[in-house]
Backbone as a ProteinNet text record, in pm:
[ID]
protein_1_A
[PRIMARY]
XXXXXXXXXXXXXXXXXXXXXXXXXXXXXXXXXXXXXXXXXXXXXXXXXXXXXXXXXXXXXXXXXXXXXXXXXXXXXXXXXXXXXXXXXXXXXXXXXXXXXXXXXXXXXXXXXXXXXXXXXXXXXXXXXXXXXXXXXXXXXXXXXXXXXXXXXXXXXXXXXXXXXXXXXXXXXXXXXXXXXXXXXXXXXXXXXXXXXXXXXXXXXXXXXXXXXXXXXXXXXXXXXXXXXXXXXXXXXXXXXXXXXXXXXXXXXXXXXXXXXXXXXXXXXXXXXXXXXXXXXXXXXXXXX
[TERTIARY]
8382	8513.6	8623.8	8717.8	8859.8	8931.8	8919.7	9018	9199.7	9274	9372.4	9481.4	9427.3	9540.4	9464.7	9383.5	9306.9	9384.8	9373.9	9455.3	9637.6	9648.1	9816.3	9872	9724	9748.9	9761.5	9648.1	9644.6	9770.3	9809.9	9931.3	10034	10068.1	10168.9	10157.9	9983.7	9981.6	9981.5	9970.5	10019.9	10162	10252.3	10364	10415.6	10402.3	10512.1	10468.2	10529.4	10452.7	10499.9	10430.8	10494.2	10499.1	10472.5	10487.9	10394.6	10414.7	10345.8	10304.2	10199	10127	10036.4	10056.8	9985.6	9852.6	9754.3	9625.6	9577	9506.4	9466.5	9329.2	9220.5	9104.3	9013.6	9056.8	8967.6	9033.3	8957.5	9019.6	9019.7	9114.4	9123.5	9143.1	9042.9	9054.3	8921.1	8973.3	8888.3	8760.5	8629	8508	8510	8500.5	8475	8654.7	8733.7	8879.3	8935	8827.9	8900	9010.8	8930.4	9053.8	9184.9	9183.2	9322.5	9431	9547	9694.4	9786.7	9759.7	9883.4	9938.2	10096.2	10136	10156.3	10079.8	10112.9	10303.6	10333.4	10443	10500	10604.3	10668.5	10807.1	10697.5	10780	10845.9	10983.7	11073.2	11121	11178.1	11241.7	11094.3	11051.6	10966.7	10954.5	10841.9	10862.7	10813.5	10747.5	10705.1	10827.2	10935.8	11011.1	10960.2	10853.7	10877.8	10846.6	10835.8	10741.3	10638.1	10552.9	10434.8	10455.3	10319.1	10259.6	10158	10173	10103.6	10059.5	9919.5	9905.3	9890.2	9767.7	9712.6	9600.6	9574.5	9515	9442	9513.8	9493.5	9484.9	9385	9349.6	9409.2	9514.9	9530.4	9536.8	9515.3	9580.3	9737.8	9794.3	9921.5	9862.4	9910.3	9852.2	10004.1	9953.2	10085	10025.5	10112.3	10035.3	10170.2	10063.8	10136.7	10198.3	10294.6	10298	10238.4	10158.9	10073.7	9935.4	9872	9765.2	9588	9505.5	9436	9299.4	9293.5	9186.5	9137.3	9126	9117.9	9203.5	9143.3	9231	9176.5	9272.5	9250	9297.8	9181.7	9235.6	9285.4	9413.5	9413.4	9453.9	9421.2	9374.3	9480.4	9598.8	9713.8	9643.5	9689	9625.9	9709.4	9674.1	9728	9661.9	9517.7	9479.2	9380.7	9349.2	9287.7	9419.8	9556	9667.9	9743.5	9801.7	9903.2	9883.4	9985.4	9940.3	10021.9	10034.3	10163.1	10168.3	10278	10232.7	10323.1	10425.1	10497.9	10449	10460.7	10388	10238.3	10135.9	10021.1	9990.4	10080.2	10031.7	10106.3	10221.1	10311.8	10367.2	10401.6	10459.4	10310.6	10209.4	10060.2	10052.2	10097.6	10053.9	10181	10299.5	10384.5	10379.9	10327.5	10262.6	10167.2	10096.2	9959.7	10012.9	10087.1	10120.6	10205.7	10230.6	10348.6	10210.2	10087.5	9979.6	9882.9	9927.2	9877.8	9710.6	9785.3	9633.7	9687.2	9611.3	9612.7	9605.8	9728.3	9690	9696.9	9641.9	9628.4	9638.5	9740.8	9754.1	9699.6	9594.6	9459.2	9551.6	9614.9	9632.4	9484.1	9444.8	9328.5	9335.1	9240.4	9251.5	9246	9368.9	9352.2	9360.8	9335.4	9380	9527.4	9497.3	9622.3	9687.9	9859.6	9912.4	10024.9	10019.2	10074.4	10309.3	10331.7	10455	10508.6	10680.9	10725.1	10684.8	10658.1	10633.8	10515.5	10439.2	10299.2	10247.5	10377.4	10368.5	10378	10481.6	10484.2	10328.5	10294.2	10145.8	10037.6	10022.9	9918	9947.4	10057.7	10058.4	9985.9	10014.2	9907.2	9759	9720.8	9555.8	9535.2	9607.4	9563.6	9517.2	9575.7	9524.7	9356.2	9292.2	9172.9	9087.4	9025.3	8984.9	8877.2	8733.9	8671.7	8741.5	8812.6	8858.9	8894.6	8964.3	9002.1	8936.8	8807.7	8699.5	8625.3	8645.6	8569.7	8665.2	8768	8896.3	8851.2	8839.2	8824.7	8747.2	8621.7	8475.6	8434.1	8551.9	8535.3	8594.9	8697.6	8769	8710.8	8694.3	8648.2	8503.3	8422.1	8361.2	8437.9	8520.5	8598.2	8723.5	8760.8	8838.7	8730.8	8652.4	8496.8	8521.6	8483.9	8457.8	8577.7	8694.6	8748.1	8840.3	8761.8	8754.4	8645.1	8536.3	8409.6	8470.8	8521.4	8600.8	8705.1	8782.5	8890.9	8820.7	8705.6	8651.4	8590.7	8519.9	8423.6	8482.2	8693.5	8760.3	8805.3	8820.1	8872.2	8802.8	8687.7	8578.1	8550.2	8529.8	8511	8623.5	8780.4	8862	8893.7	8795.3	8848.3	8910.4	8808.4	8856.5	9008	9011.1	9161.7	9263.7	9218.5	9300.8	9385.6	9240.7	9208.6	9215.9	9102.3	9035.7	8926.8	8852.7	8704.8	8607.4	8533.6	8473.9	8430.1	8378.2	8353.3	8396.4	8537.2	8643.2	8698.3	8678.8	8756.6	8739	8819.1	8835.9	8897.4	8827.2	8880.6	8926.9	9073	9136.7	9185.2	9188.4	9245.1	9295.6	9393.9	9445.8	9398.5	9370.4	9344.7	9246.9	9292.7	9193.1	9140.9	9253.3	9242.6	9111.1	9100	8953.1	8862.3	8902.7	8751.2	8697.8	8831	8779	8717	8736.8	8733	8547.3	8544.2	8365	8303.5	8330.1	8284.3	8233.7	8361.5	8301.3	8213	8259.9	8087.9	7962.1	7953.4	7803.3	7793.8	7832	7826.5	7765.7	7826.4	7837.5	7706.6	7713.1	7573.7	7638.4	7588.8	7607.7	7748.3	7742	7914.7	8002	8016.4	8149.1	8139.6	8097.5	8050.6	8156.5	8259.6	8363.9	8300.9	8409	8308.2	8287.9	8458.4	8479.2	8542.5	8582.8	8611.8	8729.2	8802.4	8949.6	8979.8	8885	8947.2	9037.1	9139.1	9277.9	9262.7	9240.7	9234.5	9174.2	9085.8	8973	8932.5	8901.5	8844.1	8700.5	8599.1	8480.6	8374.8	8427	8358.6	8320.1	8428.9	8413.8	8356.1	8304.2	8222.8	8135.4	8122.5	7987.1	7931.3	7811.9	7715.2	7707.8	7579	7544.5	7468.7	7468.4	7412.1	7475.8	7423.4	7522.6	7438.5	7548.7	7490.4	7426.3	7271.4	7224.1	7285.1	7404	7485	7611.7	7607.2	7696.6	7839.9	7904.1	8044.6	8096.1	8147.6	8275.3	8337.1	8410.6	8482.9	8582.7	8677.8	8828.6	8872.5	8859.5	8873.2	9001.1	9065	9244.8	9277.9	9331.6	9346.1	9408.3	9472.7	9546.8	9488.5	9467.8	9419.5	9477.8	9618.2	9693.7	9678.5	9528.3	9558.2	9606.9	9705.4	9728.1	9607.2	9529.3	9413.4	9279.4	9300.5	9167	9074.4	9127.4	9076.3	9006.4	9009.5	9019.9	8838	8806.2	8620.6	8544.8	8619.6	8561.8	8526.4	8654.7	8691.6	8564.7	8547.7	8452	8323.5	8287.1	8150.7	8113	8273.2	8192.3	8187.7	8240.3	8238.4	8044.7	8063.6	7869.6	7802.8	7820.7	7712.7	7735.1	7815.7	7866.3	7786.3	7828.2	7754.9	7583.1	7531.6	7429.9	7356.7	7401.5	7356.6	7365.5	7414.8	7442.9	7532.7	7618	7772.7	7892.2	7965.4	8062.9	8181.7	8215.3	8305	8390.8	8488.4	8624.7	8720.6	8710.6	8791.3	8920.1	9043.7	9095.7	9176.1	9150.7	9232.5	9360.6	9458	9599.5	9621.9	9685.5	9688.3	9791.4	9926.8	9973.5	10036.4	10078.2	10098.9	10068.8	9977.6	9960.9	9877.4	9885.8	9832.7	9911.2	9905.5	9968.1	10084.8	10052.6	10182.6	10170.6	10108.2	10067.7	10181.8	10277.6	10352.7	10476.4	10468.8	10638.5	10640.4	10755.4	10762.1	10853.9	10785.7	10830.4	10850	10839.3	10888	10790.3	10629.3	10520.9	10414.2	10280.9	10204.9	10120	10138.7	10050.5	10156.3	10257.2	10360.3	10265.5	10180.6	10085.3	9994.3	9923.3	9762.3	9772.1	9858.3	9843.1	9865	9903.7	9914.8	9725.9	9752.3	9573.5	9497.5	9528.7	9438.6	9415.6	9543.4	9604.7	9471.9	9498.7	9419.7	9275.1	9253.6	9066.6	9062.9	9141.2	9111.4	9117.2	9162.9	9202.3	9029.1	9002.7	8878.8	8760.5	8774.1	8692.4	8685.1	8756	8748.5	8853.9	8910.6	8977.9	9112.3	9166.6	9345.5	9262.1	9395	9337.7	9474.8
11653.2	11709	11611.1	11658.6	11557.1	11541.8	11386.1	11372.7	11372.7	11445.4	11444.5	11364	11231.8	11182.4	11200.1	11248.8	11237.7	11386.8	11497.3	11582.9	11636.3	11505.9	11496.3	11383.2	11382.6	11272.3	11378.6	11437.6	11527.2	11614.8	11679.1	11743.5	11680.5	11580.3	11474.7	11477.7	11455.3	11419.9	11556.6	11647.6	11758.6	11845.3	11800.8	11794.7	11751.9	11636.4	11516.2	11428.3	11471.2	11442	11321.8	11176.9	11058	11014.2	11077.3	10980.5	10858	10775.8	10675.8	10664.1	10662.9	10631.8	10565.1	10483.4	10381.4	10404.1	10403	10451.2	10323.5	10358	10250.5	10249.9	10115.2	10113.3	10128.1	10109.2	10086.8	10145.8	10241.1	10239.9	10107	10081.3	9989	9845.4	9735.6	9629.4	9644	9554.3	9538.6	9446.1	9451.2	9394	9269.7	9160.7	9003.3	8951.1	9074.9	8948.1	9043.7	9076	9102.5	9067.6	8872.5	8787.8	8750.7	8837.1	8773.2	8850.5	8765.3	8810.3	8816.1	8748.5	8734.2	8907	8910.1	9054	9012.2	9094	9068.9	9082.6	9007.3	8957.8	8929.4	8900.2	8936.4	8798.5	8736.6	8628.2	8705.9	8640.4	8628.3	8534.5	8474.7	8298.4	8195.4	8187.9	8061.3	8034.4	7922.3	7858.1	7968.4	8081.6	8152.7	8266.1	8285.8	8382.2	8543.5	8526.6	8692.3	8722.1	8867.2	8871.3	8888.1	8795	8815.3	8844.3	8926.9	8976	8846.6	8864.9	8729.3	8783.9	8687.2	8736.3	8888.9	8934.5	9055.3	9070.5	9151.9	9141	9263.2	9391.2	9523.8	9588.4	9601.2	9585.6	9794.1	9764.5	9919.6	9946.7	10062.5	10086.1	10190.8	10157.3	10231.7	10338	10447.2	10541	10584.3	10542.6	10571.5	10712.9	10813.2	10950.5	11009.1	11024.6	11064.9	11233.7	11232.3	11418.9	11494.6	11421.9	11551.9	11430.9	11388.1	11381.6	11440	11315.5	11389.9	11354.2	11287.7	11273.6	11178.7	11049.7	10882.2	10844	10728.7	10655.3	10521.2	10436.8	10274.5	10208.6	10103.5	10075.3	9898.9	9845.9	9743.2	9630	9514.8	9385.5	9300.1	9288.2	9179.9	9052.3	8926.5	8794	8691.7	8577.9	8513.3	8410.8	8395	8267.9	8290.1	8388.8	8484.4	8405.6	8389.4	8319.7	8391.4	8487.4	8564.3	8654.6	8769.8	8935.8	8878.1	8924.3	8928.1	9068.9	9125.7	9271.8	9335.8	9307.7	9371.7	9360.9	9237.5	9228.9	9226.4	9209.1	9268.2	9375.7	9458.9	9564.2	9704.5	9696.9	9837.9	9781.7	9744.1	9756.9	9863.9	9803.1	9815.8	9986	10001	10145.5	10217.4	10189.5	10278	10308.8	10189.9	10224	10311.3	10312.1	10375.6	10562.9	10543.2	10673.6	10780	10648.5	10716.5	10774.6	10717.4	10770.5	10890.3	10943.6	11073.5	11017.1	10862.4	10787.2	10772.3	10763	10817.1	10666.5	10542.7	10420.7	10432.8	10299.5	10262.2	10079.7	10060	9923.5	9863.9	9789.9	9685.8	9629.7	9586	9433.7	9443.4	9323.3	9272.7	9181	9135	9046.4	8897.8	8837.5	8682.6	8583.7	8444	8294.8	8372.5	8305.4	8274.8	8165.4	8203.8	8130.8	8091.3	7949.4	7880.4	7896.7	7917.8	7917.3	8014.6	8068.4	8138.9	8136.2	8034.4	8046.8	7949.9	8127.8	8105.7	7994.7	8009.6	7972.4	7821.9	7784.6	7647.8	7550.6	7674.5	7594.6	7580.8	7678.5	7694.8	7591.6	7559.1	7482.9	7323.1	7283.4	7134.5	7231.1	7267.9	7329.3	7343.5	7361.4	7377.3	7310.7	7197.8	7092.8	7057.7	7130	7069.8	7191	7292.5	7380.2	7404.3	7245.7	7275	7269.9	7236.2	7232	7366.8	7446.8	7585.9	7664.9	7636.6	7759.4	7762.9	7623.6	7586.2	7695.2	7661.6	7725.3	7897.5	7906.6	8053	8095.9	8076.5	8083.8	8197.5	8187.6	8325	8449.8	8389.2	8531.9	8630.7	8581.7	8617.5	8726.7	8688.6	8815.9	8963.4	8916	9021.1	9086	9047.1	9073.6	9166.2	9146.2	9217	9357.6	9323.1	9474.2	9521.9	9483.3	9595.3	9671.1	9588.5	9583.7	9739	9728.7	9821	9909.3	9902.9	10046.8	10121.1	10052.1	10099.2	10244.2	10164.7	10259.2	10383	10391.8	10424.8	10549	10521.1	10609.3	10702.3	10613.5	10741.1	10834	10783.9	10841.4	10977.8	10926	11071.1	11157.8	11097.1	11218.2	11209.1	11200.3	11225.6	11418	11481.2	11650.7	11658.9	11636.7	11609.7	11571.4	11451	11404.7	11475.5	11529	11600	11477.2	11448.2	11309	11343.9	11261.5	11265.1	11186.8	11197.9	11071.2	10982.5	11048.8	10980.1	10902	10882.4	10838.2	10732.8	10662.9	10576.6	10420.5	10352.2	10182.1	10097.5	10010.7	9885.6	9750.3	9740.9	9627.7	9473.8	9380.9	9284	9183	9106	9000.2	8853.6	8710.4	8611.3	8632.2	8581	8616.9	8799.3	8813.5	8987.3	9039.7	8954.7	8986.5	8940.6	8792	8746.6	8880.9	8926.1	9020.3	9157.3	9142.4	9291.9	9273.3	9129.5	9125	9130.7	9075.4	9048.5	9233.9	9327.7	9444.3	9501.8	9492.3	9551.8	9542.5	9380.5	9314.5	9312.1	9367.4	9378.2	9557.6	9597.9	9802.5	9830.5	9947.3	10050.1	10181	10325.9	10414.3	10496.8	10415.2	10493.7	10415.3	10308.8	10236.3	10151.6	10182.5	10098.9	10186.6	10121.9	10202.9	10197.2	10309.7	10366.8	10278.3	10214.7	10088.5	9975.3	9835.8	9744.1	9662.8	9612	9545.6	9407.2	9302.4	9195.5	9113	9072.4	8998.7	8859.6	8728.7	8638	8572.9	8610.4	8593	8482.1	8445.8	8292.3	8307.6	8284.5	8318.2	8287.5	8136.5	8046.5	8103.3	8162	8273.9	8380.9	8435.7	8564.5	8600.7	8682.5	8685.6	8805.7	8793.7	8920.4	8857.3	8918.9	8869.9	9018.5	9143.2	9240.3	9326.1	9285.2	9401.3	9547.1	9634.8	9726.9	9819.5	9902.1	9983.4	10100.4	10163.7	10220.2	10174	10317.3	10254.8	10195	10111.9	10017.2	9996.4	10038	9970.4	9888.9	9748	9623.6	9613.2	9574.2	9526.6	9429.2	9326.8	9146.8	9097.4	9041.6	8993.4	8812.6	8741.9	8633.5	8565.2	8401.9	8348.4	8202.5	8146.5	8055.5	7971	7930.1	7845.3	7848.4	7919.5	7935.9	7769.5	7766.5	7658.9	7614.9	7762.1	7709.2	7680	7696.8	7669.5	7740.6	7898.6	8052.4	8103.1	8054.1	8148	8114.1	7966.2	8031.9	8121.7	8138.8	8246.3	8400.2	8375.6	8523.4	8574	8439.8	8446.9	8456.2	8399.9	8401	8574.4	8568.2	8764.2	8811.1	8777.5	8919.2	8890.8	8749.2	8753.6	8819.6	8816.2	8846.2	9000.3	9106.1	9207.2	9276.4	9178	9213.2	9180.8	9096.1	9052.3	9151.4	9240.7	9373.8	9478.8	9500.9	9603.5	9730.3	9652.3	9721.8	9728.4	9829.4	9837.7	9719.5	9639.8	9562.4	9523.2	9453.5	9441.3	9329.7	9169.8	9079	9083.8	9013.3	8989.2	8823.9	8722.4	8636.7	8606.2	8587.4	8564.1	8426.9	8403	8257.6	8213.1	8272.4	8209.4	8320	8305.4	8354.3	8297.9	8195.8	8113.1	8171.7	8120.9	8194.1	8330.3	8407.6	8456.8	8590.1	8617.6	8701.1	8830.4	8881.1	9048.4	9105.1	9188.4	9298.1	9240.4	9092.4	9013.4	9030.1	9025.4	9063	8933.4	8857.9	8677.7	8707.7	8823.3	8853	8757	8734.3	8730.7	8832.1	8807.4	8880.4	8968	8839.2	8900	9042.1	9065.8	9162.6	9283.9	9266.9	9360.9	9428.6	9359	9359.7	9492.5	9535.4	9653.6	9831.6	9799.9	9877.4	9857.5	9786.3	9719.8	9818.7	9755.4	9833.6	9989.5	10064.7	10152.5	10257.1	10157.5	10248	10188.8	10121.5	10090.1	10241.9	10247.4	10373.2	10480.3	10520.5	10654.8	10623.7	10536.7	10513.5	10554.1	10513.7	10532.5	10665.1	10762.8	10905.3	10928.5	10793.4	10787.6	10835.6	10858	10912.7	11059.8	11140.4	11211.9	11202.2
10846.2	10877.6	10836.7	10795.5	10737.8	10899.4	10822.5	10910.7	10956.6	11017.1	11036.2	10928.3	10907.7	10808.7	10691.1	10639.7	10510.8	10496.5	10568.3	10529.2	10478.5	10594.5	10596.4	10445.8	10390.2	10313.1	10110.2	10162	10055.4	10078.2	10164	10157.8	10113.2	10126.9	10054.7	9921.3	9813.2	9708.5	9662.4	9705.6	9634.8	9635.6	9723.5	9741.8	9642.6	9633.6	9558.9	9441.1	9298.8	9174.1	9179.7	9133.6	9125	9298.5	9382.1	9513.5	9520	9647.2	9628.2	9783.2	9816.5	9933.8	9981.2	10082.8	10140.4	10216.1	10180.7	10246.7	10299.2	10415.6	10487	10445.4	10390.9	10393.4	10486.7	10612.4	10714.3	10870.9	10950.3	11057	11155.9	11201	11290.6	11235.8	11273.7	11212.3	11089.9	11012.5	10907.9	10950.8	10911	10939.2	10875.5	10950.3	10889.5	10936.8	10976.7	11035.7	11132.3	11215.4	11358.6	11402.2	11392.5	11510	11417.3	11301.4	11235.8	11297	11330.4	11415.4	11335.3	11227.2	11149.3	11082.5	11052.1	10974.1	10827.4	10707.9	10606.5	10568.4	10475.1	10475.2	10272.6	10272.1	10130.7	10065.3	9983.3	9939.4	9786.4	9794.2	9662	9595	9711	9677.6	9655.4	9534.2	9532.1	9401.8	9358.5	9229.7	9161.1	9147.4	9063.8	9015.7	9086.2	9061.4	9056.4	9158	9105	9262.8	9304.3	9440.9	9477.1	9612.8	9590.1	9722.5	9770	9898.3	9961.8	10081	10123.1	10297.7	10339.7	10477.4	10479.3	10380.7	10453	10479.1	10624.6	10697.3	10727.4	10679.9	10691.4	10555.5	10515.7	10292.9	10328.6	10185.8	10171.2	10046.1	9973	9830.6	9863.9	9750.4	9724.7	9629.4	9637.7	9519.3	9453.9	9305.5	9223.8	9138.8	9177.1	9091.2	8976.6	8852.6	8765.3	8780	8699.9	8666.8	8621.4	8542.8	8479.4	8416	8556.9	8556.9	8476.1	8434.8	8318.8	8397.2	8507.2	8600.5	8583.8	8475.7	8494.6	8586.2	8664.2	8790.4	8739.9	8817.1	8805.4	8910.7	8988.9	9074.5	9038.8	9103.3	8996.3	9116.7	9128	9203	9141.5	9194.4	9168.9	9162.9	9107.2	9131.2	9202.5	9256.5	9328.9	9380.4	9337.1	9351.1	9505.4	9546.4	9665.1	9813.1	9761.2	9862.8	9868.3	9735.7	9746.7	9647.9	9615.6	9551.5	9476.6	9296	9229.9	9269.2	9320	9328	9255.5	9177.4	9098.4	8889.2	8876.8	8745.9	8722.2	8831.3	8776.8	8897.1	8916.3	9029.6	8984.1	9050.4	9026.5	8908.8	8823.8	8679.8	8598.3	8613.5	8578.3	8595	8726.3	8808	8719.3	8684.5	8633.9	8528.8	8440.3	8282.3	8272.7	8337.3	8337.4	8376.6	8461.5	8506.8	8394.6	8305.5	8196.5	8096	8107.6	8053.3	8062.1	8222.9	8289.1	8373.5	8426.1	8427.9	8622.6	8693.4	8850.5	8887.6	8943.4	8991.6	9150.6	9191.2	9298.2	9308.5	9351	9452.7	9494	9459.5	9609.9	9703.4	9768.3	9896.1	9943.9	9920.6	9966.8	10051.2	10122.6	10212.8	10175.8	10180.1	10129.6	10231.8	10232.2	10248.6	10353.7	10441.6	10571	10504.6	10515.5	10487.2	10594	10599.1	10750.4	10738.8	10623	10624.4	10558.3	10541.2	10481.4	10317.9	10254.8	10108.6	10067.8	10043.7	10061.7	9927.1	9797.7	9657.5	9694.8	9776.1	9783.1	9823.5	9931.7	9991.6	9905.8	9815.2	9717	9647.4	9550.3	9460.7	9444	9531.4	9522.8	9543.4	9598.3	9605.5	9397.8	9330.1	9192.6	9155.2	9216.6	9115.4	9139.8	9231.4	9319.8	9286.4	9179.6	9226.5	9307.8	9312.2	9337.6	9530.4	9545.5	9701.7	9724.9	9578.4	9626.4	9644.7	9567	9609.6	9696	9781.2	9951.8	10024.9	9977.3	10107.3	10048.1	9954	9929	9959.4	9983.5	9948.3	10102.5	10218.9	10313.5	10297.5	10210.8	10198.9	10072	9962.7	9891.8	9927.6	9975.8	10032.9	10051.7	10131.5	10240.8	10136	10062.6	9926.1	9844.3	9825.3	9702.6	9835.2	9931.1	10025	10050.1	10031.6	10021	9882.4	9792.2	9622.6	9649.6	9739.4	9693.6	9779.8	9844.8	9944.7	9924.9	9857.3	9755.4	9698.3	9576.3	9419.5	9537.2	9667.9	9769.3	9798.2	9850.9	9906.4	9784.2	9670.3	9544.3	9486.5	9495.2	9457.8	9590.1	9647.9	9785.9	9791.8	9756.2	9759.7	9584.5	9524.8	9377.7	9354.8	9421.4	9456.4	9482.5	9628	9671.3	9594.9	9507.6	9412.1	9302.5	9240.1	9130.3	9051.9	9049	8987.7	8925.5	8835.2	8751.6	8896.9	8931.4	8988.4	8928.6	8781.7	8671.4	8560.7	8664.3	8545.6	8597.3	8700.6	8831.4	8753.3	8729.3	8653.9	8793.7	8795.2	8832.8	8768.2	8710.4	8680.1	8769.2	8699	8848.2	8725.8	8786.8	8693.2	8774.7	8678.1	8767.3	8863.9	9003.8	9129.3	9118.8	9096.9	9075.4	8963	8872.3	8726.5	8799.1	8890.1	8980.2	9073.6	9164.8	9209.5	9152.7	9019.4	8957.8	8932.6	8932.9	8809.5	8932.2	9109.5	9171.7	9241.9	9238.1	9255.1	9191	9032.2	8972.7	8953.8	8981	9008.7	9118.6	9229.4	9361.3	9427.3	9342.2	9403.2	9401.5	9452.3	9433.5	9360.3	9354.6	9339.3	9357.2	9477.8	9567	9524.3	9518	9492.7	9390.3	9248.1	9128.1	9063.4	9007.1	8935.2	8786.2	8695.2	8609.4	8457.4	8429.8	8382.5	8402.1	8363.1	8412.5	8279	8344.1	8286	8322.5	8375.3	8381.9	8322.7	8357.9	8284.8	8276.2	8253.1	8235.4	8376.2	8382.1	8526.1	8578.8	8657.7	8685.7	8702.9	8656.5	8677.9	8776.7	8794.3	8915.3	9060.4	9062.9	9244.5	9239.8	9105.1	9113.1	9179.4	9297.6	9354.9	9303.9	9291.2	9237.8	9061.9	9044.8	8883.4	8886.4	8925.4	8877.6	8811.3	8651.7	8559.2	8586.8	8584.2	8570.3	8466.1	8542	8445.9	8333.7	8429.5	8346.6	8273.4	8166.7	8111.2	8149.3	8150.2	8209.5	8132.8	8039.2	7930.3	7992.5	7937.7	7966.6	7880.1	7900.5	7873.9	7916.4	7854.7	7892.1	7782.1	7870	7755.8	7834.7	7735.4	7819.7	7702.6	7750.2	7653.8	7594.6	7493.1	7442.1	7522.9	7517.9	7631.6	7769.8	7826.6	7971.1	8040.6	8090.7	8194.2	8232.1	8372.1	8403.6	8295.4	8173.6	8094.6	8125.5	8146.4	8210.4	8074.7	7911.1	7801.1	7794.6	7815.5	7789.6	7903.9	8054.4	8130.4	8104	7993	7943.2	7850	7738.3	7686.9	7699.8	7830.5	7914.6	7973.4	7991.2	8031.3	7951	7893.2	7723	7668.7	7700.5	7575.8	7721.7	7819.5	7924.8	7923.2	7896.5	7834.5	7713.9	7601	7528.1	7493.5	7574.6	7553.5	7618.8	7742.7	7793.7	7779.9	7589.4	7547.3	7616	7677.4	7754.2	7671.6	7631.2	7558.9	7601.5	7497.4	7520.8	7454.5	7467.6	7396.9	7448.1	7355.1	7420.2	7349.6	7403.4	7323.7	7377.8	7298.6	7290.1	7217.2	7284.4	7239	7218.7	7091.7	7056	7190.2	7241.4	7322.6	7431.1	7560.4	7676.7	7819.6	7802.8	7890.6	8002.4	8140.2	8240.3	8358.4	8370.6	8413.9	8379.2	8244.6	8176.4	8212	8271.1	8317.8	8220.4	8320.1	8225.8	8177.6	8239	8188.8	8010.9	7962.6	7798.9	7793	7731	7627.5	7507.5	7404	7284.3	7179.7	7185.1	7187.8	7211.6	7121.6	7123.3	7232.6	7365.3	7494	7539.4	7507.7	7529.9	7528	7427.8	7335.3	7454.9	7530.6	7583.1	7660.3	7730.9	7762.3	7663.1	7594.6	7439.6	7409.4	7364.9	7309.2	7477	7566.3	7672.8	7663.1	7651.9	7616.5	7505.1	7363.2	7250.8	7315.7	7392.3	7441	7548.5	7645.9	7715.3	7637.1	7534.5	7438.9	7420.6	7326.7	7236.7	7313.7	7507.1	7551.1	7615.1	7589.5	7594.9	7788.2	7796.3	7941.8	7951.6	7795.9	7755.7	7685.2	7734.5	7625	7495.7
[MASK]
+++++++++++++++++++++++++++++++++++++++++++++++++++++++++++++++++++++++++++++++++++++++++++++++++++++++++++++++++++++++++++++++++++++++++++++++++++++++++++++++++++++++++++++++++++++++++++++++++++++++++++++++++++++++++++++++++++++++++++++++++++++++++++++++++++++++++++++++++++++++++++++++++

């Protein structure tokens, strides 16, 4: 039986072309952070200049729906180092392009790293320099980020109907922490929540949990910059041969420059490109029509 807001929820998405709605992953508290008190929260002012989401505690997707929808969806994993969301340049910029495509997005906030002050960017920043210290500090959340990475693909998939969705058509993208989280859902899923292809953005590979590629077919979409800051460009490369070495459709692309981090920002440079390039990979893969 539906439940009350699953209905009040579909009445909305069929109401309102282009609305955007906040679905909750989980009733109540989420499993593995009961005792967390903290309210997710929204930095602007910091060294990164842009805004990031920080301190969440309650994992939801946003659903960005196109007008004239073709039944591919994508669910897409902002990055932030598992501390904070970019949620505008690798999240909703992502979801609005895509929508201009007739392609069905969705928002992750996942559950990250507690952060003790107003600017979560300031606290992170010395942790860079240390990664193997960052992936101690990460190394709980990250679980709990993957599950609700696999609950996300779990919920779109069950109301793909409602939607008017493919079930068979459902992608999971993530940028940074967001590609860690993206490889960590597909070598992680089963049946129900194994999305159908995969988009990691300049990924960190080290935090991946799960090494089970899957039996079916998974097309991949891997982009990243020769200049990564973090020295992210041979991770990129490591998934692509483990990709192709399992006879999985795949597709890298390295950019001589863009550095770490360029999601949908435009520098008047080639990485400007990668979502275009993403673009003719979904056409190719029968996901545009």
């Amino acid at each position: 039986m539906k439940t009350l807001l699953s209905i009040l929820l579909t009445v909305g998405f069929i109401c309102n072309a282009n609305a955007q709605k906040v679905i909750s992953l989980y009733e109540g508290k989420a499993k593995g952070s009961e005792n967390w008190t903290w309210e997710e929260a929204v930095s602007e002012k910091n060294i990164f200049n842009t805004k990031v989401v920080y301190n969440v505690s309650s994992p939801t997707i946003t659903a960005y729906l196109p007008e004239n929808p073709n039944g591919t969806s994508v669910i897409i994993a902002p990055g932030g180092a598992f501390h904070t969301l970019s949620i505008d340049s690798e999240g909703i910029d992502v979801a609005k392009w895509l929508n201009a495509k007739g392609v069905t997005a969705f928002v992750l906030k996942y559950r990250v790293v507690h952060s003790l002050t107003d600017d979560p960017v300031k606290e992170l920043m010395p942790k860079m320099a240390n990664f193997k210290a960052l992936d101690e500090e990460n190394a709980t959340v990250v679980p709990l980020a993957t599950q609700d990475g696999l609950t996300a693909v779990k919920y779109v998939r069950e109301h793909a109907k409602e939607l008017n969705l493919d079930p068979k058509k459902i992608g999971f993208m993530g940028f940074s922490a967001g590609g860690t989280l993206t490889m960590s859902v597909v070598y992680s899923a089963d049946d129900n929540n194994r999305p159908n292809f995969v988009a990691p953005i300049y990924a960190y590979e080290n935090a991946i949990i799960g090494t089970n590629m899957p039996k079916e077919k998974t097309p991949i979409f891997i982009a990243v910059a020769g200049d990564d800051q973090l020295g992210l460009m041979p991770h990129s490369i490591n998934i692509y041969r483990k990709w192709f070495d399992a006879k999985q459709p795949a597709e890298l692309h390295i950019y001589e420059k863009g550095g770490h981090g360029f999601g949908m920002r435009k520098t008047g440079i080639s990485t400007d490109n990668w979502i275009d390039n993403f673009g003719n990979w979904l056409k190719m893969q029968g996901y545009l029509k």
